[in-house]
N, C-alpha and C positions, 0 to 999 in steps of 0.2 A: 715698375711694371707698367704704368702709362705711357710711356715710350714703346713697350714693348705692344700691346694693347691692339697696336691697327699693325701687326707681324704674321705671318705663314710659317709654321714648322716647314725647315728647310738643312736637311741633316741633322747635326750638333746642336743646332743655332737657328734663332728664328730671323729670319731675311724680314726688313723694312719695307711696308707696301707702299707707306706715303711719309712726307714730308710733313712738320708744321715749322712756316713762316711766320716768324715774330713780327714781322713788317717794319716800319719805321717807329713806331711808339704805339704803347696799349691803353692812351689815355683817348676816350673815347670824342671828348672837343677838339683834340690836335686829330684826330684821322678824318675829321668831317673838313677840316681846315685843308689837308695833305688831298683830299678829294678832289676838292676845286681848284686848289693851285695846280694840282699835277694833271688834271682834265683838263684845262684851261692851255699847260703847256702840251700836252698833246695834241690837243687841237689845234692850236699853232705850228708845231711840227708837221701834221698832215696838210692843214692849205697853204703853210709859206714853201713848202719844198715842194708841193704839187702845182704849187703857180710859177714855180723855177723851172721844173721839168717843160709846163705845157708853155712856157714864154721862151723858151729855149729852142723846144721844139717847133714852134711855130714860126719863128722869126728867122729868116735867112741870111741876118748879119751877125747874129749869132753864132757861126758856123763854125769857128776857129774851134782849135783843141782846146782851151780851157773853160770853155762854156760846155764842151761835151763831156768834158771830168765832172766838171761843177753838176752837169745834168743827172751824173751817174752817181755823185756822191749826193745827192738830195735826194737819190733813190734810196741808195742805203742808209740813212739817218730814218728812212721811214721804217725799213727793215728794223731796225738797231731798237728804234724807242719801240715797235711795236710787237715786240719779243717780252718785254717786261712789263711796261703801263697797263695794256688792258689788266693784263691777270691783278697788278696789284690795285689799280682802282676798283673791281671787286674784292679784294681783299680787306679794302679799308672799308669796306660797307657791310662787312658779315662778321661774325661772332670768331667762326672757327674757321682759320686760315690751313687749310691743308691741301695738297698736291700731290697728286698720286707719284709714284718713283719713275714712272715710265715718262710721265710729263715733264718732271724734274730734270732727267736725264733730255727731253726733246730740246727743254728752255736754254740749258747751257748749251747744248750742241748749238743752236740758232744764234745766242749770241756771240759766241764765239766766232762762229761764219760769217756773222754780219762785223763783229767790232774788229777780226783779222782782217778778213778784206778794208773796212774803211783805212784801217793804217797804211796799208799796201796803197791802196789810191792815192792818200794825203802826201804821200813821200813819192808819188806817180806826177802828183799836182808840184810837186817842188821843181823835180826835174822840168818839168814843162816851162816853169817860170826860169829857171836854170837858162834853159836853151833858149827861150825869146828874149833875155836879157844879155846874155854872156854868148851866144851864138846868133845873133838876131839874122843874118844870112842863111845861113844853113837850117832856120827853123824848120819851115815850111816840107824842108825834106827828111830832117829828121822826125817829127812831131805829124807825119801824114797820116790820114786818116786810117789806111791800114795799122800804123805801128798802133795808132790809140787804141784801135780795139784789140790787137793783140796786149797792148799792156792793161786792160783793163779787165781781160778774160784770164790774164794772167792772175788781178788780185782777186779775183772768186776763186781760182785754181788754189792761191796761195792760202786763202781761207779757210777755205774745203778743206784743205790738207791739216791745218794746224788744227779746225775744229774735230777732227776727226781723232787723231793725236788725244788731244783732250780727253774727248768722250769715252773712246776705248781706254785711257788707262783710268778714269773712275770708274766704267761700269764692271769693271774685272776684279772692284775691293769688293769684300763683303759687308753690309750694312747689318748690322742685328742689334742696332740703340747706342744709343737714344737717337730720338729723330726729328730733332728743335735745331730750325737753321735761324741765327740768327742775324737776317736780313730779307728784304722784299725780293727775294727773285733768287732760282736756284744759280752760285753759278760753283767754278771747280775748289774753290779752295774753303771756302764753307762747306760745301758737301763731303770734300773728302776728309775730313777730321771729325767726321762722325762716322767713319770706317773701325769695325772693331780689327782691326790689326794694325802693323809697324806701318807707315806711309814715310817712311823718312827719304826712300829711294822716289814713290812718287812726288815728294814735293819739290825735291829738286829734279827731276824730271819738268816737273809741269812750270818751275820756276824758270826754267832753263828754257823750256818753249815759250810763255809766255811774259814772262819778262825781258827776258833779250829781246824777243822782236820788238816790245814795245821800244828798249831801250836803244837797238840799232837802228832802227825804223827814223827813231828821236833822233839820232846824233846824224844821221844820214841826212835829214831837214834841216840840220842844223849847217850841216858840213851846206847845203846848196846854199843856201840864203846867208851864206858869211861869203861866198862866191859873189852872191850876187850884189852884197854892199859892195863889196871891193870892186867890183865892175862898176859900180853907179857913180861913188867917187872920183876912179879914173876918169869919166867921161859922163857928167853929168849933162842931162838934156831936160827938155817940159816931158818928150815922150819917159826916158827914165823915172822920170818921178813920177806920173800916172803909173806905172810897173811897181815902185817902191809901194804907192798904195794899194794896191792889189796883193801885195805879198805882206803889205800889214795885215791886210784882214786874216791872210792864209795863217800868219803866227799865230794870231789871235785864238784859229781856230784849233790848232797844232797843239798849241800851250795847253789848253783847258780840256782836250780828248789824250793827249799822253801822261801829262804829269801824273794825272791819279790813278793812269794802267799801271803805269812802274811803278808808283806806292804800293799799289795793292798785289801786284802781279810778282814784283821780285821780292820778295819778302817768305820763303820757306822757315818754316817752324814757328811763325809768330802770326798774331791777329788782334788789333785794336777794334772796342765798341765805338768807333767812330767807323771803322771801312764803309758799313752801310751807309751814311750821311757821303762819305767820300764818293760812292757806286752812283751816289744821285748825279754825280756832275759828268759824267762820261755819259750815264745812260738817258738822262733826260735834258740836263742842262747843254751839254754840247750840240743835240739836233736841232736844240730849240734853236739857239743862239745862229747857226749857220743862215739858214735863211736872212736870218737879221742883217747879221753882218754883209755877207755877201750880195746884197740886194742895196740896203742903206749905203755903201761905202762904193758901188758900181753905178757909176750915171746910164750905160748903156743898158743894162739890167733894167733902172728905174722908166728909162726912157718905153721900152719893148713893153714892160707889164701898162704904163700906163695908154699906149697904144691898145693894148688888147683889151686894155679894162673898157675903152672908148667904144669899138669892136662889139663888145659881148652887149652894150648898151643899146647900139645899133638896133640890135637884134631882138 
């Protein structure tokens, strides 16, 4: 009956008004620990992709197409972490973790939007390295500024789409208990197995949305940058190897944002008490980590911030 407890009679069955989020752990010295490490990475994520954006923005040599990807995926890593961290850093500081169903359903819609788009980018950003490495002639007209933002209006388009997908085939189950998710943040496959009816059609369903994209997404990154060794090989130069490091960092970033979507994404009928500990690396550790990377491992990057840091000193 405590499950049922915070329910509306709704026909037969009483409909779930809210959620409770188990979070990461209920020992109360590990959530005050989980507070400041995961504030601490937040923080990080908001000034190292907000100093990416406005050094990007500011700087007129930075104008190529992969500074404008990069600029737009520092966007979405703010989106992405900022869909889950606030809510659970209050979570780790309160007694009783609950969400209303309305919120529940906004949470996953928004991560979904944000974590499908940034795939669509990151395999946006391959092609790009694709074309300057394997077409370095033709870049400039294929990779034009028109095409960039038609491809990158495409991965919100493509996001939109999948998150929507999502949303509407959870909000269509019926909830009537229990209503203990257990992990930090609502998203689709934790919620829907607390549906009192069959879900066997929607988990392959939502397996088949969002496992595959992660998984084609992934093999599609993979297929460009097996292109693009082969290129570097044939005709190795000093400019090819500045490109090889730049597509280091990209794996770097690639590896650590899909591997744990297609753990957790293509997996219908099954759920490990580790996915939430795995949830931590796509949704906080991957936004963190970009800036990092992409800043530490880019001299023209380093060079630009440390002009504007000069700049704002001025002033």
């Amino acid at each position: 009956m405590g499950a049922l407890s915070e329910a509306v009679a709704l026909g037969n069955f009483s409909r779930v008004t809210e959620f409770i989020l188990l979070g990461l752990s209920d020992r109360r010295e590990l959530q005050v620990i989980f507070f400041v490490l995961f504030f601490l990475a937040y923080a990080m994520v908001l000034l190292g992709n907000l100093l990416i954006i406005v050094t990007v923005r500011t700087n007129p040599k930075l104008s190529s197409p992969m500074y404008f990807l990069l600029c737009n995926l520092s966007f979405i890593d703010i989106c992405c972490i900022s869909v889950t961290c606030p809510r659970m850093l209050v979570d780790l500081l309160s007694q009783r973790k609950a969400i209303a169903f309305e919120a529940c359903v906004a949470q996953l819609f928004f991560l979904h939007f944000a974590g499908a788009s940034e795939m669509f980018l990151l395999t946006v950003m391959a092609y790009d390295r694709y074309t300057a490495i394997c077409k370095p002639l033709h870049y400039t007209t294929i990779m034009s500024r028109r095409v960039c933002w038609v491809l990158v209006s495409a991965c919100w388009a493509g996001g939109f789409l999948h998150s929507i997908v999502q949303t509407l085939l959870t909000i269509q189950l019926p909830f009537c208990g229990p209503n203990t998710i257990n992990n930090f943040f609502c998203d689709v496959p934790p919620v829907i197995r607390l549906a009192c009816t069959d879900i066997c059609v929607t988990e392959w369903l939502m397996a088949s949305n969002s496992g595959l994209i992660s998984l084609v997404c992934f093999l599609v990154l993979v297929t460009s940058y097996t292109f693009i060794l082969v290129t570097i090989r044939v005709r190795f130069t000093e400019e090819h190897w500045k490109a090889l490091s730049t597509c280091a960092s990209h794996v770097m970033v690639v590896t650590v944002f899909f591997v744990p979507c297609i753990f957790i994404y293509l997996r219908p009928f099954s759920t490990f008490p580790s996915d939430k500990h795995v949830c931590v690396i796509y949704t906080v550790l991957s936004p963190m980590l970009n800036p990092l990377i992409y800043t530490l491992r880019n001299h023209e990057v380093k060079v630009s911030m440390w002009k504007l840091w000069k700049r704002c000193r001025v002033f």
